[in-house]
C-alpha positions as CSV (number, residue, x, y, z in Angstrom):
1,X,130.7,-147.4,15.8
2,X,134.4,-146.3,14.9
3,X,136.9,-148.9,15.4
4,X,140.7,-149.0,15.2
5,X,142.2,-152.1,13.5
6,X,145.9,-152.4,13.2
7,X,147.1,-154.8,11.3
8,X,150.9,-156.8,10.2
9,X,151.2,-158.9,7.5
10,X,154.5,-159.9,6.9
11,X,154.7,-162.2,3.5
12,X,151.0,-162.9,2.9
13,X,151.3,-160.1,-0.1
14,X,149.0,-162.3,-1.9
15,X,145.9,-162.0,0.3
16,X,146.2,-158.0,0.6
17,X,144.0,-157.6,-2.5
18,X,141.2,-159.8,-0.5
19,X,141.9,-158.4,3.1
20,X,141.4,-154.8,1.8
21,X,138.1,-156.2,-0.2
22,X,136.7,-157.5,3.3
23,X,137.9,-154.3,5.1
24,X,135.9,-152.4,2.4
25,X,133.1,-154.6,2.6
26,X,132.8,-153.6,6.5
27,X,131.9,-149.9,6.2
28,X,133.9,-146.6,5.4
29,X,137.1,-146.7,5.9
30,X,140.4,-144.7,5.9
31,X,144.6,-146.1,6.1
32,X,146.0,-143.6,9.1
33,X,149.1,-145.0,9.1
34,X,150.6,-148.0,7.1
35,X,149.1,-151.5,8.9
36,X,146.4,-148.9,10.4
37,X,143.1,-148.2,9.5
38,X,139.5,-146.2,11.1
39,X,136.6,-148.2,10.0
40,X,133.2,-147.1,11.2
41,X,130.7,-149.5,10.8
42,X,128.3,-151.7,13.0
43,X,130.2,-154.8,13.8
44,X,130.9,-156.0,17.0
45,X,135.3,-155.8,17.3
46,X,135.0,-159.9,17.2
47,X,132.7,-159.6,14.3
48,X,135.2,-157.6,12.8
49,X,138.0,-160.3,13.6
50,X,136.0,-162.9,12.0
51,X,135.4,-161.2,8.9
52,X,139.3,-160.5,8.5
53,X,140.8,-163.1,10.2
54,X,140.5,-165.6,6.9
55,X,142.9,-163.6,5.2
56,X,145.5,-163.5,7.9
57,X,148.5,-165.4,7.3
58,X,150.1,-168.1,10.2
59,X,152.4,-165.4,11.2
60,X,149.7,-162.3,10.9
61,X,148.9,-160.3,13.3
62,X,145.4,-158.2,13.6
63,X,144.3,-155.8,17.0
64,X,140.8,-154.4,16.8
65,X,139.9,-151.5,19.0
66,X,136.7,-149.7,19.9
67,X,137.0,-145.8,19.4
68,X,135.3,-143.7,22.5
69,X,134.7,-140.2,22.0
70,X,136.6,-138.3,24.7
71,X,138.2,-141.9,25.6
72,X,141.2,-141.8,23.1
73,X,143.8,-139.1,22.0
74,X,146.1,-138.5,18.9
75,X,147.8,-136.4,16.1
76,X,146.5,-137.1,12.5
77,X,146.3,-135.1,9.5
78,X,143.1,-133.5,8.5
79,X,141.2,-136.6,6.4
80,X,141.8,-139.2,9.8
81,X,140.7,-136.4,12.2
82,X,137.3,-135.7,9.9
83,X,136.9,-139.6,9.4
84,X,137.3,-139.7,13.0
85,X,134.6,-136.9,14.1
86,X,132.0,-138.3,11.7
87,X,132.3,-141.7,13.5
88,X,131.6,-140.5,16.8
């Protein structure tokens, strides 16, 4: 399943390193904008909270969104479009 997850982490530079290493650890994954990131993999979006939320900051904020074919809508260069196509 291809999920968006959009993510802020103001001041927690520290546990970047460890968030990416989870993100990684969920499936394929590409950065479409800065904060932003297609992950297709076979987690549930709450399973996907879960395994990111521990290295989210006080003042961190994380959105997780399901990716429908025909259900969502964009302009992206050629590697998120072709990340995006192989996921659905």
């Amino acid at each position: 399943m291809l999920y968006m997850i959009s993510v802020h982490m103001p001041g927690t530079l520290g546990l970047h390193k460890e968030f990416h290493k989870s993100l990684d650890a969920l499936g394929q994954n590409t950065e479409v904008f800065p904060g932003t990131y297609l992950v297709n993999c076979s987690y549930t979006a709450l399973g996907i909270r879960n395994a990111l939320a521990r290295h989210l900051g006080q003042n961190d904020s994380i959105l997780i969104a399901k990716m429908l074919s025909g259900y969502c809508a964009g302009k992206l260069d050629t590697k998120a479009r072709e990340f995006m196509l192989q996921g659905n």
